[in-house]
N, CA, C and O atoms as a GROMACS GRO file, in nm:
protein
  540
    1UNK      N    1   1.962  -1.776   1.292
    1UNK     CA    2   1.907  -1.724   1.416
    1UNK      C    3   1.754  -1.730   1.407
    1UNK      O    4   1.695  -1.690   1.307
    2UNK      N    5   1.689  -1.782   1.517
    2UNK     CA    6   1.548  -1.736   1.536
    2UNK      C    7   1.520  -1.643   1.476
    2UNK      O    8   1.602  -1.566   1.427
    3UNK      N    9   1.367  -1.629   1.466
    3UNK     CA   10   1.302  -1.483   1.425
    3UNK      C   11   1.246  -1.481   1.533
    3UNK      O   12   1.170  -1.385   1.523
    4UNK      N   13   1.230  -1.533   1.652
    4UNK     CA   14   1.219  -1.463   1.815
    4UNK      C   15   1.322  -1.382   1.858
    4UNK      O   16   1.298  -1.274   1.913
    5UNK      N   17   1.472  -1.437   1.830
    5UNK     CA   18   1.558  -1.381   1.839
    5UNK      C   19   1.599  -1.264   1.753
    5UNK      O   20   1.675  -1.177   1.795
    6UNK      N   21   1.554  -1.265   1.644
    6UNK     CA   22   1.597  -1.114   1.559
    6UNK      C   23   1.466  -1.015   1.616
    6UNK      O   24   1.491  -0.896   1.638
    7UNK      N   25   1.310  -1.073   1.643
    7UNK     CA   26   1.269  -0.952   1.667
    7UNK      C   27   1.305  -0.893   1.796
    7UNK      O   28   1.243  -0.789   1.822
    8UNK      N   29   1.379  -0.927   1.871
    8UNK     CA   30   1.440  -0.888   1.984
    8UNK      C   31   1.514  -0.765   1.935
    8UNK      O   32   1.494  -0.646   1.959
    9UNK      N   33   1.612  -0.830   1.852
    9UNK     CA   34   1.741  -0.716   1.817
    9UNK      C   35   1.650  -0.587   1.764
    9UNK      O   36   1.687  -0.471   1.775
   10UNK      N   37   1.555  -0.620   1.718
   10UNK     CA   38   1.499  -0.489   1.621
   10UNK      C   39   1.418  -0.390   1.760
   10UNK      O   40   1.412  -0.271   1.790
   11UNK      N   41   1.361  -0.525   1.820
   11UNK     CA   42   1.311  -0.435   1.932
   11UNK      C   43   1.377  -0.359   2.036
   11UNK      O   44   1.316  -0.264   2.085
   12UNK      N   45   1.517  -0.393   2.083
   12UNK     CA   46   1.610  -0.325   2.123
   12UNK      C   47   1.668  -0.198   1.987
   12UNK      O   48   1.679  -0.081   2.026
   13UNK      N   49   1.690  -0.220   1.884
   13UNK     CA   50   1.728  -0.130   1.813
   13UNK      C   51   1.647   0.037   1.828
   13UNK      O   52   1.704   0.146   1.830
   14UNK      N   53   1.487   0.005   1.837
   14UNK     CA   54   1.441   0.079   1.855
   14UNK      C   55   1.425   0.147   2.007
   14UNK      O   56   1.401   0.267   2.017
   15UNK      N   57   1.438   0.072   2.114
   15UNK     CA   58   1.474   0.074   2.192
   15UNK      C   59   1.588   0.185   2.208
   15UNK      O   60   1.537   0.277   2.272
   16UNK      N   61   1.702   0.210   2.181
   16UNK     CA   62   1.789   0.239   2.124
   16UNK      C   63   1.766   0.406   2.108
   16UNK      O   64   1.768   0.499   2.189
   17UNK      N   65   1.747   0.400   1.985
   17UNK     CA   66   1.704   0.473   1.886
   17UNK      C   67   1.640   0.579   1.997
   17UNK      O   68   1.680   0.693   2.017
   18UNK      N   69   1.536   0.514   2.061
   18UNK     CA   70   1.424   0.665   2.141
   18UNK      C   71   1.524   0.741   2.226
   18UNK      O   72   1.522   0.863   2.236
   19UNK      N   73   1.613   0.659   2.289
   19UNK     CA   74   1.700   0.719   2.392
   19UNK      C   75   1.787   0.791   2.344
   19UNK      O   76   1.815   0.877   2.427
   20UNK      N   77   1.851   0.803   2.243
   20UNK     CA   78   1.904   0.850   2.182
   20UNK      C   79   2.125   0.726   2.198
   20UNK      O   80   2.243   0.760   2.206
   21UNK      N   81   2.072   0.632   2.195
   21UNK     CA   82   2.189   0.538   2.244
   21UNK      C   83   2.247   0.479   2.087
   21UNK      O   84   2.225   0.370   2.034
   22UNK      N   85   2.324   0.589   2.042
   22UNK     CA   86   2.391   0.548   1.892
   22UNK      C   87   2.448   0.435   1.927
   22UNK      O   88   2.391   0.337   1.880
   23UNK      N   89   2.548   0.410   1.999
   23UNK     CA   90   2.616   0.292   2.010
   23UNK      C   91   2.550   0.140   1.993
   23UNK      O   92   2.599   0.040   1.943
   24UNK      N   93   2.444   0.157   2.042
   24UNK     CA   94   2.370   0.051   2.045
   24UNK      C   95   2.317   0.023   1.933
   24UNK      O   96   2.357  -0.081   1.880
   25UNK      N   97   2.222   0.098   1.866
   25UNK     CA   98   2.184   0.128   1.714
   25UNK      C   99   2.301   0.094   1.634
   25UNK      O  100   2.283  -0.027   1.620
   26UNK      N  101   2.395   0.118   1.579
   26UNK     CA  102   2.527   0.124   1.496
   26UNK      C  103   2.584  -0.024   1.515
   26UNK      O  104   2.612  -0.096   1.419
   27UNK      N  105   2.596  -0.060   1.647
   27UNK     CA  106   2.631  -0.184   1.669
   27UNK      C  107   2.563  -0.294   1.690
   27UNK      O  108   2.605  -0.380   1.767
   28UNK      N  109   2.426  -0.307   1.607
   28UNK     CA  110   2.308  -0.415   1.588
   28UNK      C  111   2.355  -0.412   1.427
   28UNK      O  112   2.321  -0.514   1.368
   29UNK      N  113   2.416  -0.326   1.356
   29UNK     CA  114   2.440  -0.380   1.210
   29UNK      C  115   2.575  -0.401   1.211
   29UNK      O  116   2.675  -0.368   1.275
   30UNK      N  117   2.523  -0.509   1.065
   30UNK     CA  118   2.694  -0.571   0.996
   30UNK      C  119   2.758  -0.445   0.953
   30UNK      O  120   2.708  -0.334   0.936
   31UNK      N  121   2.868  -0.483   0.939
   31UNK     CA  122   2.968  -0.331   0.890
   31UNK      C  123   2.958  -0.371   0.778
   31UNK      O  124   3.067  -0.346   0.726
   32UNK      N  125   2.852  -0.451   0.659
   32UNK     CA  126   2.870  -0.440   0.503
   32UNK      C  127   2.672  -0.402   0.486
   32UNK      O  128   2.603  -0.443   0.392
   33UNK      N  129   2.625  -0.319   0.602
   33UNK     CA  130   2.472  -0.344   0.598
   33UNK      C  131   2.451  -0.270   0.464
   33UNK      O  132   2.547  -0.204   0.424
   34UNK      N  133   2.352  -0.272   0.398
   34UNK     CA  134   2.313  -0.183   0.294
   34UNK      C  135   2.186  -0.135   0.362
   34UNK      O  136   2.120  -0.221   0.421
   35UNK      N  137   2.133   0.016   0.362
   35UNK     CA  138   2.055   0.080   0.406
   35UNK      C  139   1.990   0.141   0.257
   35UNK      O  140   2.046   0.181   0.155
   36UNK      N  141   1.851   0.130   0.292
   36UNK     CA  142   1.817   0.246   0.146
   36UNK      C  143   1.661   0.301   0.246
   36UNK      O  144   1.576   0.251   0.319
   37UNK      N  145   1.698   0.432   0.188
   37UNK     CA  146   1.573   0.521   0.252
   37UNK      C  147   1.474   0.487   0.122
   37UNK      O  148   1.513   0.462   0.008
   38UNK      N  149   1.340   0.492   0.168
   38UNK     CA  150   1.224   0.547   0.050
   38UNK      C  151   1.248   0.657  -0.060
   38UNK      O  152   1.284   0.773  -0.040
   39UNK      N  153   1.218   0.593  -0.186
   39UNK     CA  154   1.253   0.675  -0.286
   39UNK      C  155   1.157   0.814  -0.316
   39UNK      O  156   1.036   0.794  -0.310
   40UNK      N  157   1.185   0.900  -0.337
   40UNK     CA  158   1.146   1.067  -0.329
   40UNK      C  159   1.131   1.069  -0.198
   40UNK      O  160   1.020   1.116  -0.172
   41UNK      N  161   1.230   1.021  -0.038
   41UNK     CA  162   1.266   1.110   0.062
   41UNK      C  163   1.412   1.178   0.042
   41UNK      O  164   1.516   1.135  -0.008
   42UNK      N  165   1.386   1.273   0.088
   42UNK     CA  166   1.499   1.366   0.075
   42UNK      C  167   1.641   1.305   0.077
   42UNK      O  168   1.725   1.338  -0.007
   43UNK      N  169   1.667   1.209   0.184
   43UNK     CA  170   1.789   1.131   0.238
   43UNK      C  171   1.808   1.028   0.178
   43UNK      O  172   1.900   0.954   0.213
   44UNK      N  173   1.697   0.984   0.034
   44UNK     CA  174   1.689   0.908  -0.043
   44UNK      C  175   1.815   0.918  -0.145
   44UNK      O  176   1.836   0.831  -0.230
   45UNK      N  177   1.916   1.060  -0.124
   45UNK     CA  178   2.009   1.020  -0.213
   45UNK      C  179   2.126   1.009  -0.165
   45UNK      O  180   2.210   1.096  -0.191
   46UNK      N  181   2.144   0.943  -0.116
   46UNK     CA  182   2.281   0.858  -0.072
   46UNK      C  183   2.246   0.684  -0.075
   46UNK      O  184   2.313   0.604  -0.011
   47UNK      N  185   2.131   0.647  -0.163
   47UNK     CA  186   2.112   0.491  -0.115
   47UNK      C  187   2.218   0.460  -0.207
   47UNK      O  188   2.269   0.537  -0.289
   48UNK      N  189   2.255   0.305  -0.178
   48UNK     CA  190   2.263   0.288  -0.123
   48UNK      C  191   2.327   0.319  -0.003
   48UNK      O  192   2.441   0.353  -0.035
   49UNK      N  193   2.312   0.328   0.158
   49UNK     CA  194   2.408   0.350   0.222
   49UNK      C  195   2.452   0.250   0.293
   49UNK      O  196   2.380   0.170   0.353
   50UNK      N  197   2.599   0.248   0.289
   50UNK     CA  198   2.680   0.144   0.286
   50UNK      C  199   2.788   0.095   0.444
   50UNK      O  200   2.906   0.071   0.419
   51UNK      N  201   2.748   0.085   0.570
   51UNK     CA  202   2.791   0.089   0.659
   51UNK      C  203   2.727   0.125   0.743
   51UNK      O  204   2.616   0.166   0.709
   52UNK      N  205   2.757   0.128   0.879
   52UNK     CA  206   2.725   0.181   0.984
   52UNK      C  207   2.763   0.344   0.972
   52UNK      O  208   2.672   0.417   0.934
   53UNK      N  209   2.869   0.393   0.997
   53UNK     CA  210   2.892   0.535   0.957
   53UNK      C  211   2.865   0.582   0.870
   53UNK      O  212   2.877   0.704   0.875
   54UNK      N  213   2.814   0.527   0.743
   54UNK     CA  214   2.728   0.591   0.636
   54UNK      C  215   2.590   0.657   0.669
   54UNK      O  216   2.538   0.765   0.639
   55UNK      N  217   2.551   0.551   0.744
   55UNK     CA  218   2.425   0.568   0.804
   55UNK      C  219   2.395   0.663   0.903
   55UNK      O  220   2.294   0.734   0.912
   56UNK      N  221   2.524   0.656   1.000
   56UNK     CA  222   2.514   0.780   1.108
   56UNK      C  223   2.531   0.933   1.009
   56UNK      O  224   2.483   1.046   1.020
   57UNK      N  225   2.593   0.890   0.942
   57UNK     CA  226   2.606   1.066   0.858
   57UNK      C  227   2.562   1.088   0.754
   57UNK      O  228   2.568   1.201   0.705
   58UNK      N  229   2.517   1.007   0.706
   58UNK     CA  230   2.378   1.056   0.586
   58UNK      C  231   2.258   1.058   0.638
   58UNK      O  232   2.174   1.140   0.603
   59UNK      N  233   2.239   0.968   0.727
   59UNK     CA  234   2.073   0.920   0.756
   59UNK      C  235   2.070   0.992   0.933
   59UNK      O  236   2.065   1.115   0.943
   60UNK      N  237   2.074   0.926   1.032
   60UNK     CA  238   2.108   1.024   1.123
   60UNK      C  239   2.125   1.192   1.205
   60UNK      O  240   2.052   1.249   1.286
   61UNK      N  241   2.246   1.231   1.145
   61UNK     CA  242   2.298   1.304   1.187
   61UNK      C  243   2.194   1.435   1.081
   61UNK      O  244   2.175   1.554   1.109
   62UNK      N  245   2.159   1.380   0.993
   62UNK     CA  246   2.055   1.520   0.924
   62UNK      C  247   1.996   1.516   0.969
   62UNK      O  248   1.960   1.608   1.041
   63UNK      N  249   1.929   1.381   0.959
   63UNK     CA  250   1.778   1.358   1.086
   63UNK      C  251   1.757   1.492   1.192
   63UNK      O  252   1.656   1.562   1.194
   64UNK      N  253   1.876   1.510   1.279
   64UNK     CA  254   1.890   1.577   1.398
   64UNK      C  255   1.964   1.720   1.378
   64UNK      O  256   1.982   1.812   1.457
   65UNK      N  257   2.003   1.702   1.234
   65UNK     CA  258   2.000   1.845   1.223
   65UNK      C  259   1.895   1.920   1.185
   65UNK      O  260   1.884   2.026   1.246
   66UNK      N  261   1.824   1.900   1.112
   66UNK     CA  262   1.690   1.903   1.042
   66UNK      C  263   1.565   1.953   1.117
   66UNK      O  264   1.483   2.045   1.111
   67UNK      N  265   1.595   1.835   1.198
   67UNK     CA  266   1.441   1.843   1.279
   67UNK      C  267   1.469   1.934   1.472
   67UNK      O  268   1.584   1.948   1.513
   68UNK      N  269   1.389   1.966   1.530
   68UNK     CA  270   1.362   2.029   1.659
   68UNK      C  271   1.312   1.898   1.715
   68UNK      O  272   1.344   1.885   1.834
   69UNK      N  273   1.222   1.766   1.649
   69UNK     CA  274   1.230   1.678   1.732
   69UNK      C  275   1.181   1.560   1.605
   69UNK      O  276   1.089   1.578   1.524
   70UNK      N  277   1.295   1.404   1.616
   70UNK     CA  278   1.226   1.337   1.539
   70UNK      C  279   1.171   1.207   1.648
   70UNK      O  280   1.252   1.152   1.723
   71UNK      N  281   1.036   1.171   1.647
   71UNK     CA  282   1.035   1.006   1.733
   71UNK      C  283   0.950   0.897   1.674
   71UNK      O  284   0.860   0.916   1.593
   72UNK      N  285   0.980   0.807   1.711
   72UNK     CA  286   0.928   0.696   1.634
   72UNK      C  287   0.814   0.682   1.677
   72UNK      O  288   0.806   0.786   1.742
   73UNK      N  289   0.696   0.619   1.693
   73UNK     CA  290   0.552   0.615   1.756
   73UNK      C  291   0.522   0.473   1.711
   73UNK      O  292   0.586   0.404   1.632
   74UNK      N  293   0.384   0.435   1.795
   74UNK     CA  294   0.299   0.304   1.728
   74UNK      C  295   0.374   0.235   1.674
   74UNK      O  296   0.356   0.229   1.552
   75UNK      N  297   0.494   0.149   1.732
   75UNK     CA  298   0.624   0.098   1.652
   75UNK      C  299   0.530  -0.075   1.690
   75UNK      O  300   0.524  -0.109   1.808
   76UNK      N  301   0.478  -0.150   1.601
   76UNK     CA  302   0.470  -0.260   1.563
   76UNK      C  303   0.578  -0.370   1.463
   76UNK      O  304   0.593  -0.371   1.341
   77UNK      N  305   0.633  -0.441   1.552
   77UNK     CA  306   0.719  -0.522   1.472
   77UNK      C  307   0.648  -0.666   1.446
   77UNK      O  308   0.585  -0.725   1.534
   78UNK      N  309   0.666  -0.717   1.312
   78UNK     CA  310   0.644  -0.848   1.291
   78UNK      C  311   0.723  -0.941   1.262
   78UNK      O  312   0.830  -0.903   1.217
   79UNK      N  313   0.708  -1.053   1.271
   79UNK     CA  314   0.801  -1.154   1.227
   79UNK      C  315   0.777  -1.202   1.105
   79UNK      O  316   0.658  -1.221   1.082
   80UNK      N  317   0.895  -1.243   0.970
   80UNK     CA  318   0.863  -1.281   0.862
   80UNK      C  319   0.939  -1.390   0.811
   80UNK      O  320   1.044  -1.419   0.869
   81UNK      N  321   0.913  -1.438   0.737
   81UNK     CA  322   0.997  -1.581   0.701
   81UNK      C  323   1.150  -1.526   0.652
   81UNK      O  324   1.184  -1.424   0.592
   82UNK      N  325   1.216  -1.624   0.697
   82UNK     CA  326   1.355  -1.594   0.637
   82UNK      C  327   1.428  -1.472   0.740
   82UNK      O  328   1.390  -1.380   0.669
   83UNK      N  329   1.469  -1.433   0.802
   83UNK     CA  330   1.569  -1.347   0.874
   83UNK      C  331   1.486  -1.209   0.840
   83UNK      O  332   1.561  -1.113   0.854
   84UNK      N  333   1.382  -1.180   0.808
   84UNK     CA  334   1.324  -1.071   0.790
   84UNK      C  335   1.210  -1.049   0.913
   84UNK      O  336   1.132  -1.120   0.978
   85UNK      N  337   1.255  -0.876   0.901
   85UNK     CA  338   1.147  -0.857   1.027
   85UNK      C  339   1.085  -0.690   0.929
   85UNK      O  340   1.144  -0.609   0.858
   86UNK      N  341   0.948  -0.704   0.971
   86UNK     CA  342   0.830  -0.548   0.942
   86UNK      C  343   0.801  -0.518   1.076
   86UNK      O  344   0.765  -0.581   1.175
   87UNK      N  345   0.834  -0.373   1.042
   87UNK     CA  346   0.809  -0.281   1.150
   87UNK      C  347   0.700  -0.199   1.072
   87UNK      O  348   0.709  -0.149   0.960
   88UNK      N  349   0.605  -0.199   1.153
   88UNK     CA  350   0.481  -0.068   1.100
   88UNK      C  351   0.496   0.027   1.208
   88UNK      O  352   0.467  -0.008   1.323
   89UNK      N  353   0.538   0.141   1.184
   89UNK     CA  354   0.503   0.298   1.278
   89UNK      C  355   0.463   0.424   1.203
   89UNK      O  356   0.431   0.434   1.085
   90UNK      N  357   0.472   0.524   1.303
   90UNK     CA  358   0.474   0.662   1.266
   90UNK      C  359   0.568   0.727   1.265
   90UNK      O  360   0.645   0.705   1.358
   91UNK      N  361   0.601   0.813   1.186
   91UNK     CA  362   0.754   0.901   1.227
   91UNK      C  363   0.662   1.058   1.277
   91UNK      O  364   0.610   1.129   1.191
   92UNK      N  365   0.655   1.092   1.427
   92UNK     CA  366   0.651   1.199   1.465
   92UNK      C  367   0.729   1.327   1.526
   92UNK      O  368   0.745   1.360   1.644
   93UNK      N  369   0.774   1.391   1.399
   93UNK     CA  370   0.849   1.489   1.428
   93UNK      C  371   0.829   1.643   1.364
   93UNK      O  372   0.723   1.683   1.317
   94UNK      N  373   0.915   1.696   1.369
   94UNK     CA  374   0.891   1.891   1.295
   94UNK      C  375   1.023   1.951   1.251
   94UNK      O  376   1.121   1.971   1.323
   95UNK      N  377   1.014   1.974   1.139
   95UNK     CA  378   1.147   2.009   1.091
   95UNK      C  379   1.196   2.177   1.120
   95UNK      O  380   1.126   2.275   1.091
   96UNK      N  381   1.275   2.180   1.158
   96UNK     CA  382   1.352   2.301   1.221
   96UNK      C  383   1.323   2.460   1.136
   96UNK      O  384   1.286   2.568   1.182
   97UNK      N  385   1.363   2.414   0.973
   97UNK     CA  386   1.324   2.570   0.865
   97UNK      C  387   1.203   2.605   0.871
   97UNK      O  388   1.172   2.724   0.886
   98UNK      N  389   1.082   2.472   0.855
   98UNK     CA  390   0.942   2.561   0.870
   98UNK      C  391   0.890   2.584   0.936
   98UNK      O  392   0.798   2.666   0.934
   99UNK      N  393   0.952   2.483   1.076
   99UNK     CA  394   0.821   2.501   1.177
   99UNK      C  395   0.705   2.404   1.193
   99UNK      O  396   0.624   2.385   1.284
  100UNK      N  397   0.726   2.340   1.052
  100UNK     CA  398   0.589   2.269   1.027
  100UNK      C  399   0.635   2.091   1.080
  100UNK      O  400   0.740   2.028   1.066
  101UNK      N  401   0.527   2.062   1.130
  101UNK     CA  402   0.503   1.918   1.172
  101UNK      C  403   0.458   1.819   1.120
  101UNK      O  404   0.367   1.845   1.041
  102UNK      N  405   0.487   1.689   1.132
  102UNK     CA  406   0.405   1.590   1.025
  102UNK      C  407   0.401   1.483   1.138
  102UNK      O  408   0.452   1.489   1.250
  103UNK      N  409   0.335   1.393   1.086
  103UNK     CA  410   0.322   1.292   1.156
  103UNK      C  411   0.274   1.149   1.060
  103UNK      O  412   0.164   1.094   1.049
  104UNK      N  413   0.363   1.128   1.020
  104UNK     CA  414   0.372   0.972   0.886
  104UNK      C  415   0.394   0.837   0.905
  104UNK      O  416   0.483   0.781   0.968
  105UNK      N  417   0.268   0.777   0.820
  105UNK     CA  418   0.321   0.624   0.837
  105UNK      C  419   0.426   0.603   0.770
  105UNK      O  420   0.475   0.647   0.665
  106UNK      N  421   0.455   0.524   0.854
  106UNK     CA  422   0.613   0.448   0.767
  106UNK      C  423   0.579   0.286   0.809
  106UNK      O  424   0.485   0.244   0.878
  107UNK      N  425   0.710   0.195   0.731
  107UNK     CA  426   0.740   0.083   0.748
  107UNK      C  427   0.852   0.069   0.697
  107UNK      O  428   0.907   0.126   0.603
  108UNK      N  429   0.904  -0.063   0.808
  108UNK     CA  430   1.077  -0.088   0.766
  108UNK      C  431   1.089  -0.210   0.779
  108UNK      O  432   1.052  -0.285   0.869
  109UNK      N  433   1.177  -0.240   0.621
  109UNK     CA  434   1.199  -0.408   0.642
  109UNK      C  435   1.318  -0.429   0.662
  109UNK      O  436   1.403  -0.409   0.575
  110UNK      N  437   1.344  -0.473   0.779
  110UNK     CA  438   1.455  -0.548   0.829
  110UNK      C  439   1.518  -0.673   0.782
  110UNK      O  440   1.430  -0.754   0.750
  111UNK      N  441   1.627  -0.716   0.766
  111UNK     CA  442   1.674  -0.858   0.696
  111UNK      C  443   1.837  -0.871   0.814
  111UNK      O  444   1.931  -0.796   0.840
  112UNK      N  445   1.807  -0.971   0.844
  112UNK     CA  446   1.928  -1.020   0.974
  112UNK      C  447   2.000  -1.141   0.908
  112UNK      O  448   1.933  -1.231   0.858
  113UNK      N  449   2.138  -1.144   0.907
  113UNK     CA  450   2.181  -1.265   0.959
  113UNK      C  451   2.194  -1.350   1.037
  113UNK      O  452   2.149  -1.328   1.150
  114UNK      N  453   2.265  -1.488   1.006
  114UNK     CA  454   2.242  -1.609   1.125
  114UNK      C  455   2.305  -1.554   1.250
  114UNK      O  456   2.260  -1.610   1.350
  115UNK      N  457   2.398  -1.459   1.278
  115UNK     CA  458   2.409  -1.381   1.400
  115UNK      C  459   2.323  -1.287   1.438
  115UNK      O  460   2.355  -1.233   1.544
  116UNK      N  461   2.239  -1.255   1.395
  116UNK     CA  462   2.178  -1.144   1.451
  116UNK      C  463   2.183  -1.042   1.409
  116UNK      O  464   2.093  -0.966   1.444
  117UNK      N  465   2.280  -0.994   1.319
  117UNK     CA  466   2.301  -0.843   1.306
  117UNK      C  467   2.232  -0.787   1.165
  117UNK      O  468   2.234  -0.838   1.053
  118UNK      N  469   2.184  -0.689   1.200
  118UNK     CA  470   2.139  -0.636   1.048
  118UNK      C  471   2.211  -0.600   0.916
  118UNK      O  472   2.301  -0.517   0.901
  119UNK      N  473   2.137  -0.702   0.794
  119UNK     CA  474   2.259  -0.678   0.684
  119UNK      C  475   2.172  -0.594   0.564
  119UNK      O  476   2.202  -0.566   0.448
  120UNK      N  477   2.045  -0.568   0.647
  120UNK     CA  478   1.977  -0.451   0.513
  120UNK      C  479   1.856  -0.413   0.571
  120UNK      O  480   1.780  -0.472   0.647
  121UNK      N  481   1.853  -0.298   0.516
  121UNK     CA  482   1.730  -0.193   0.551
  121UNK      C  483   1.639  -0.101   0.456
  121UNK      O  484   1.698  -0.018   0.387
  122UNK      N  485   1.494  -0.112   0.449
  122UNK     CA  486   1.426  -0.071   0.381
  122UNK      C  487   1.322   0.010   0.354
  122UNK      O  488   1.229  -0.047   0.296
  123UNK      N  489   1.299   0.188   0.388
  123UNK     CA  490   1.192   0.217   0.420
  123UNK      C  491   1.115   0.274   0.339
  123UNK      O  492   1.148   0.340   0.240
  124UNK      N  493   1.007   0.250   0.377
  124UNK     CA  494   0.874   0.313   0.317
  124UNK      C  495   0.801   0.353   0.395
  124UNK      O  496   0.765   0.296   0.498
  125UNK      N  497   0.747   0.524   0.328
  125UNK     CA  498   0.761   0.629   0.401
  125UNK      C  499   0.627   0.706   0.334
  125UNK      O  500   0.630   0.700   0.211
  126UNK      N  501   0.551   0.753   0.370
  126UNK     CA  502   0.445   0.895   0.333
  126UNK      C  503   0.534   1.006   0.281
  126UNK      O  504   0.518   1.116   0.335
  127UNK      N  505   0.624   0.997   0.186
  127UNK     CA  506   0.705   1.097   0.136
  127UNK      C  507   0.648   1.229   0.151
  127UNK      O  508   0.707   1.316   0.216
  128UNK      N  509   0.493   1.258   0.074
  128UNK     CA  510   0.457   1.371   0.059
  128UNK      C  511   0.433   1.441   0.181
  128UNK      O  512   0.419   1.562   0.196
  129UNK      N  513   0.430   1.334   0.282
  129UNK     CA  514   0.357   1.458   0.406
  129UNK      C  515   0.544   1.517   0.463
  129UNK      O  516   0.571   1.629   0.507
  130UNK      N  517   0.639   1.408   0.446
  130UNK     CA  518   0.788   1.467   0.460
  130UNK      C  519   0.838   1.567   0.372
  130UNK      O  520   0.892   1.665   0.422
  131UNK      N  521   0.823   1.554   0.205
  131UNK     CA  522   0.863   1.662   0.145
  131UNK      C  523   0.751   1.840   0.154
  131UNK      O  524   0.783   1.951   0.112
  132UNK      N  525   0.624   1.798   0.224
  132UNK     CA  526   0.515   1.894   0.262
  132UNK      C  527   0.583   1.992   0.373
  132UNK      O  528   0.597   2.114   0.386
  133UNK      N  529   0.607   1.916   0.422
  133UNK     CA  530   0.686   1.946   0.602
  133UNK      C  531   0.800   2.012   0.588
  133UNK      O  532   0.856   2.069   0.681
  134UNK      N  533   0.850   2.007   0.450
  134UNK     CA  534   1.024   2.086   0.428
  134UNK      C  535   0.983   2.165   0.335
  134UNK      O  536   1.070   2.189   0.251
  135UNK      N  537   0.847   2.232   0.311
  135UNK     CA  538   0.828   2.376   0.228
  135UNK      C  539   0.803   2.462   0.285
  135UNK      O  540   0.788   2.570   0.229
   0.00000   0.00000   0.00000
């Protein structure tokens, strides 16, 4: 597949994602995707995660339990050789126990197959201002 065509999918993914449209999100990946959060984030221990429903209930569904509000911001996607796509953003949200707010760069590397669908995920994350935000 293009990498015109995958940054589409990613750009709909996020797309997605703001609205809160799981279906859509869940069903842009392969059902063998491997997901891994940034290492020392909290949700960092379930990597690998292994599916679409892995993902909704490890990665996800805490997400939104967790937080009073999580959103993506300044979402820049790039195109990269090979079925890979970089996303540079912010994660702006506030986690529910403290009260407290953060607002972190992140980046995510995307990797697609010749269909389109996502078969791995990679983020890197401002850990400290996330594990700051959950004291």
């Amino acid at each position: 597949m293009e990498n015109k065509q995958n940054l589409k999918v990613i750009e709909n993914l996020y797309n997605a994602f703001a609205t809160g449209d799981m279906p859509t999100v869940l069903g842009s990946m392969d059902p063998n995707i491997e997901w891994n959060e940034a290492e020392s984030n909290a949700l960092s221990d379930g990597n690998p995660y292994i599916g679409p429903n892995a993902i909704l209930e490890g990665v996800f569904a805490r997400l939104g339990a967790n937080h009073e509000y999580f959103g993506l911001k300044d979402i820049n996607i790039h195109s990269m050789n090979g079925n890979k796509i970089l996303a540079t953003l912010r994660y702006d949200a506030k986690v529910k126990t403290t009260g407290k707010s953060y607002n972190a760069q992140a980046a995510h590397l995307w990797t697609l197959n010749d269909k389109g669908k996502i078969t791995a995920f990679q983020q890197y994350v401002d850990t400290k201002k996330l594990a700051d935000a959950e004291k």
